[in-house]
N, C-alpha and C positions, 0 to 999 in steps of 0.2 A: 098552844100556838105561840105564845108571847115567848115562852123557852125556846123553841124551833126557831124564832127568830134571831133573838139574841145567840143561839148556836150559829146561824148565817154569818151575823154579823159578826161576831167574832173570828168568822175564818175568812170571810173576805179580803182584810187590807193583808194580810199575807197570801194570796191567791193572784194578787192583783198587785204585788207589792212594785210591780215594774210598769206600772201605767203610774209614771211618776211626771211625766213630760217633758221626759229625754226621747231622742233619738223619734221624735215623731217625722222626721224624713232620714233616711238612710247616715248614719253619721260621718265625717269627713275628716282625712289627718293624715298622719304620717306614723310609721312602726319602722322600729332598726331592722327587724330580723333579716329581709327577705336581700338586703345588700350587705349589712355588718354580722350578722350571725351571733355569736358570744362575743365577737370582738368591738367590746361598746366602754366607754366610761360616761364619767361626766361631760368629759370635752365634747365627744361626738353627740350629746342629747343637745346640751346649749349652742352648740353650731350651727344644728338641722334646725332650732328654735327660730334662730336667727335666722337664717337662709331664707325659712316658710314666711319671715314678715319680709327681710330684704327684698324676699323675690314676690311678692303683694299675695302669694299665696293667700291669703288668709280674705283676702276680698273676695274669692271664689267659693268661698267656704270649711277651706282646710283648715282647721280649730287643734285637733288633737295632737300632743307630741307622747309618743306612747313608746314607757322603753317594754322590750319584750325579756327573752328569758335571759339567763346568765349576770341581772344585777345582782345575786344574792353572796353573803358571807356564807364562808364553808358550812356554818351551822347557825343556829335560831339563837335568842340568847338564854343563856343558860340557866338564867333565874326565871326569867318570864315567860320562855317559848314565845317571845315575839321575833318576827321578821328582822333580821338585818341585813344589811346593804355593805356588799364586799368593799371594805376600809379603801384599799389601792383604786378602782374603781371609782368608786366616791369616795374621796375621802371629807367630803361639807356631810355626805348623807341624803338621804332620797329625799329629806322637806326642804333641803336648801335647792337642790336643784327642780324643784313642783315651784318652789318661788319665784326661780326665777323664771320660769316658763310663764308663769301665771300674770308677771312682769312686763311679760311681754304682749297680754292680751289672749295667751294661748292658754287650752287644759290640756294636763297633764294626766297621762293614762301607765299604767303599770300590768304588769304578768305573774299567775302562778298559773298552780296544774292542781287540778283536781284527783291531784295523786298522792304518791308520799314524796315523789320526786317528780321534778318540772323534767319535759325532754331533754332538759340540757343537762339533768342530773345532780340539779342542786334541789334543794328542801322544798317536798311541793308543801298545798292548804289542804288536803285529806285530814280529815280530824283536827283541824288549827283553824276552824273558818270564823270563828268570833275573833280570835286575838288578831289574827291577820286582817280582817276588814275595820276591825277599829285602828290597828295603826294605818292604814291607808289612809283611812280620816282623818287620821291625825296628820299626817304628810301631806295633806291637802290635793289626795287622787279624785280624777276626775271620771275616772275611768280603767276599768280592769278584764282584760283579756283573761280569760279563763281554760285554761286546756285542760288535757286529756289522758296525758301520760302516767304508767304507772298506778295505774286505776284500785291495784289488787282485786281486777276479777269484780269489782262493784259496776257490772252493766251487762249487759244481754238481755234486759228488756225494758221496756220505754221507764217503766215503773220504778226500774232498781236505777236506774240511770238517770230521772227525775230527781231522787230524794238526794243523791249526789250531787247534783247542781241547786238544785232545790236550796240545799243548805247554806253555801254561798248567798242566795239570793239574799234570804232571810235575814244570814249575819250585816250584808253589808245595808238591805233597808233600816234593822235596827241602828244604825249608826246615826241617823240622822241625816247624813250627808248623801246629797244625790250622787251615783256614780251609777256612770253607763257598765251596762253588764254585757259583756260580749265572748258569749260559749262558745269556745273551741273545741265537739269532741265528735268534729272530722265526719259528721252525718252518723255517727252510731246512735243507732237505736230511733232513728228516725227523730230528731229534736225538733223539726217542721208540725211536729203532733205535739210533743210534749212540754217543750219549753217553751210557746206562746205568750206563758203568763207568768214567769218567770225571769226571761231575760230579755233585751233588747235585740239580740241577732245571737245565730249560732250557723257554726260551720256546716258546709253541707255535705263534703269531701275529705280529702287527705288533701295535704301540701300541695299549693301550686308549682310548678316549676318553668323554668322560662324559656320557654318551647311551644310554637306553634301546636303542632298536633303528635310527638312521638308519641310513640306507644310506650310504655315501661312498664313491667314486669311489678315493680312495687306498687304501679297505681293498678291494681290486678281487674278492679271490678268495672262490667259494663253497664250496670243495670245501678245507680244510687239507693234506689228503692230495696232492695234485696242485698245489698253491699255488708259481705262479712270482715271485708281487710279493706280497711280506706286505705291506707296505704300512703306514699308518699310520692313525690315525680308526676305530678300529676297532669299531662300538658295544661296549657288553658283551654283550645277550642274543648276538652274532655269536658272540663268543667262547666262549661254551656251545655253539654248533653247532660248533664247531671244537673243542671239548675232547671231543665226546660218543667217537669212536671209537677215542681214542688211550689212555681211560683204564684200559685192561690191561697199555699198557707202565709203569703208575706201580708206586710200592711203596714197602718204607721205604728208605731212603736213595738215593732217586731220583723225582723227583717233575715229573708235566707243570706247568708257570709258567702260569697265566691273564692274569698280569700284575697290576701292583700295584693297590690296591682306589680307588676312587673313591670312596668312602661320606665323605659330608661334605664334597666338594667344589662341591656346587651343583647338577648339570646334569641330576639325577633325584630326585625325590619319593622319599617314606619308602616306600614300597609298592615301589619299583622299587630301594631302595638295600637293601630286605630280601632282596630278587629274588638282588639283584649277592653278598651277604654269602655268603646259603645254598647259591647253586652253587656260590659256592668251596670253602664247610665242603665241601658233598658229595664232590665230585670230587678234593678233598686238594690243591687249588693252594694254595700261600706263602700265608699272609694276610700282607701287608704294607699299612701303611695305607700311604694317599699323601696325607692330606690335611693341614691343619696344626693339629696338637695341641695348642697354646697357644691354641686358638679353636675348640671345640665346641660346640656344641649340644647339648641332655638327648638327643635324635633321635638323633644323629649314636654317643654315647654308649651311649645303648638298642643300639642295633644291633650296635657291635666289641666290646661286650662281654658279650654272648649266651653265656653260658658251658656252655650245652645246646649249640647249632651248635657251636663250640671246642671242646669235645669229641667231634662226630661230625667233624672236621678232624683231632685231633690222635688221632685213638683206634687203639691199638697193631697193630690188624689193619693197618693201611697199604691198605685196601680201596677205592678210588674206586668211587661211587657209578654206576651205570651206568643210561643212557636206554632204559626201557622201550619205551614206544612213543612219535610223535610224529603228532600231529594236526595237518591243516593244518583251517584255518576259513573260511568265505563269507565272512567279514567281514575278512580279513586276522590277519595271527599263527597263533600255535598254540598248543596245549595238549599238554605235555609228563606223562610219568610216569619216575621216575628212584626207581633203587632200590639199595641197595645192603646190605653187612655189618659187622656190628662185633662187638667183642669178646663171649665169653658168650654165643654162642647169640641174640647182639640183631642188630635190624637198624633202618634207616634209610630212611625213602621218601620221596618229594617229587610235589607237583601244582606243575606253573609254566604262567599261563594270558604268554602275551605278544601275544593280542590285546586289539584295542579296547573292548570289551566282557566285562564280566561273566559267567563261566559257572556251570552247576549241574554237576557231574561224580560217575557212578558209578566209585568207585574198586575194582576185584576185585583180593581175593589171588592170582586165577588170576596176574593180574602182576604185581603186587606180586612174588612169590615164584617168578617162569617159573623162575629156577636152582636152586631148594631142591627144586622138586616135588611132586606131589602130597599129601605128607605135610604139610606145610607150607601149600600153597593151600587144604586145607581146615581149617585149625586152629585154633587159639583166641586172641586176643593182646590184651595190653592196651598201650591204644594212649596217648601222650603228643603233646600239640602242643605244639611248640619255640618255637613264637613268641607261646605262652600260660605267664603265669604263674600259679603254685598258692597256696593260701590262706598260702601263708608267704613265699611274693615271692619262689620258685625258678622258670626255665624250665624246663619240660616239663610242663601239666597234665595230669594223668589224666583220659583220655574213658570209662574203662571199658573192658570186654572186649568184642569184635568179633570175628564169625565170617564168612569169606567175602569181607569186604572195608568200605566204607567209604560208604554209600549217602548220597547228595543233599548231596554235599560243594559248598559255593557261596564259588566262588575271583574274586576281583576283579578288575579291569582293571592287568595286568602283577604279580598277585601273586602268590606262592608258597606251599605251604602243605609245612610238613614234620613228618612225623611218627617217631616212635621205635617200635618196636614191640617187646614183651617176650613171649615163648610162654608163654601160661597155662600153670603144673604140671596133670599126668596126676593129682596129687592133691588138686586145688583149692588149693595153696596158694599164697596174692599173696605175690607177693617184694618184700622190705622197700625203701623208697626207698634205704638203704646202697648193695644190691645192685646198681643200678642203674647 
């Protein structure tokens, strides 16, 4: 028995090695990729640095400045096989510019691939994962996106695709140093089972792209569950049907990846960039902006810093919001209902129309509330809309009190409507906005 023990306990803190007390609510920041692509240096990291405090980003919760692929020199260095950072690019080097991020109140989050080569074709961590997690330490990373590229055939099943990330994990808790681990390998092999205990969030899809709802040929798969080719182009409304079934495997320090946000990159109207915001608050995916921060729009502004949504995102239960029912329509698209809990006996519900057309919708607490039950579908609530502001210029206005549900609610062409909901007291008494 005492040997069985000490066997336990010797595999535990590597089992566990990521319930470190990071990432216990969804984590928040900004990535180059999804506006600069490979086209990044030093200039554009401490810019967006700047911008995220300039622009008070950072009172909302956005912490992270995370460069993505294409920091690397053409090759490793040639005596150590450690990591190096393309000279032209950086020419201070990847610890002077974590400095000064760090300078500024922010972490600093960095990119490889769980390959031989990152998607962008420079030198992945496949077989490098001790020298590469201890220089990050040393560079003072705060955090490490991990992708998927160039694998050599290391995945097809949960197991062989585990020990591959796995490895990572390992190297970078032996370092000492906390860094958030955030797997990018696009939902293969289903990482909602496997990587739990392992990492803080992993990807659940192929690339977002910034598009309402196309359809594309490289985001091939309908079904995430069964998905052979994650693919890339991926719209976003897709990525809501691909997040809707997996989010019981989330929670706090493990969390399903939507992928980083598009909001303010161009390729969807304010009605559809509200759409993209509020599934992510719901469903508790990373808000990571992607777009570039030194150039926003009031719009663009209005939306990432919704500090009602960011709170049903960041709120302590770790509870993803979950899809009620799903409507298909004559007209093309569907009308969604997604409901979910938060802290306090509160809870959170969503209408998303994503067809072409305008709808009127009766919303019942019979759904609203199918998991609370009957006590609950028929009760009393006062209800706030998150994407209305109150006489004092806070999100969430008071609609009043509602019995039964939410009659002749009129949702727009690809909009969303999300409300808050607070259980009227048994003795009439309205609880103070504090409490809220």
């Amino acid at each position: 028995m005492a040997l069985a023990i000490l066997a336990l306990a010797l595999v535990l803190p590597a089992a566990f090695a990521y319930d470190n007390g990071l990432a216990r609510t969804p984590q928040m920041g900004w990535n180059t990729w999804n506006h600069f692509g490979c086209g990044i240096s030093e200039d554009t990291i401490l810019s967006a640095a700047k911008a995220m405090v300039s622009n008070n980003l950072t009172a909302f919760g956005y912490e992270y400045v995370i460069v993505d692929d294409c920091w690397h020199a053409p090759a490793r260095d040639p005596k150590t096989s450690a990591p190096v950072a393309d000279p032209d690019k950086f020419p201070n080097g990847i610890k002077a510019v974590a400095d000064q991020v760090h300078n500024l109140g922010l972490k600093f989050g960095i990119y490889s691939s769980a390959g031989t080569f990152t998607c962008g074709g420079r030198f992945g961590s496949l077989d490098h994962e001790e020298i590469d997690a201890q220089t990050y330490a040393s560079w003072g990373v705060d955090y490490l996106k991990y992708d998927n590229c160039y694998n050599e055939g290391r995945s097809g099943t949960p197991k062989i695709s585990y020990e591959r990330y796995a490895n990572m994990s390992r190297a970078l808790n032996a370092t000492g140093r906390p860094m958030l681990y955030s797997m990018c390998n696009w939902g293969e092999d289903g990482p909602w089972n496997f990587a739990v205990d392992i990492a803080h969030s992993w990807r659940i899809s192929g690339d977002i792209h910034d598009d309402f709802d196309r359809f594309d040929d490289r985001c091939p798969c309908t079904d995430i569950l069964d998905c052979k080719l994650p693919g890339f182009h991926c719209a976003m409304s897709r990525i809501i049907d691909f997040a809707a079934p997996v989010g019981q495997k989330a929670g706090p320090g493990k969390w399903n990846d939507l992928d980083m946000l598009e909001v303010g990159n161009g390729g969807m109207n304010f009605d559809e960039y509200v759409t993209h915001f509020s599934m992510w608050a719901l469903v508790k995916s990373p808000l990571i902006l992607g777009n570039d921060v030194t150039d926003m729009s009031n719009e663009t502004l209005t939306i990432i810093t919704n500090d009602a949504l960011i709170a049903v995102n960041q709120d302590p239960n770790g509870s993803p919001a979950n899809r009620i029912w799903k409507h298909t329509l004559p007209e093309g698209g569907t009308l969604q209902l997604w409901s979910g809990s938060l802290v306090n006996n509160q809870f959170v519900f969503a209408l998303m129309n994503t067809s072409p057309n305008p709808q009127t919708v009766n919303v019942s607490f019979t759904d609203v509330f199918v998991d609370q039950g009957s006590g609950y579908q028929s009760g009393t609530f006062t209800l706030y809309d998150l994407w209305q502001k109150d006489d004092a210029g806070k999100w969430g206005k008071s609609l009043g009190d509602f019995t039964g549900g939410v009659p002749g609610v009129e949702i727009g062409t690809h909009q969303t409507k999300v409300w808050k909901a607070v259980p009227v007291s048994t003795n009439g008494r309205r609880r103070d906005r504090a409490e809220l």
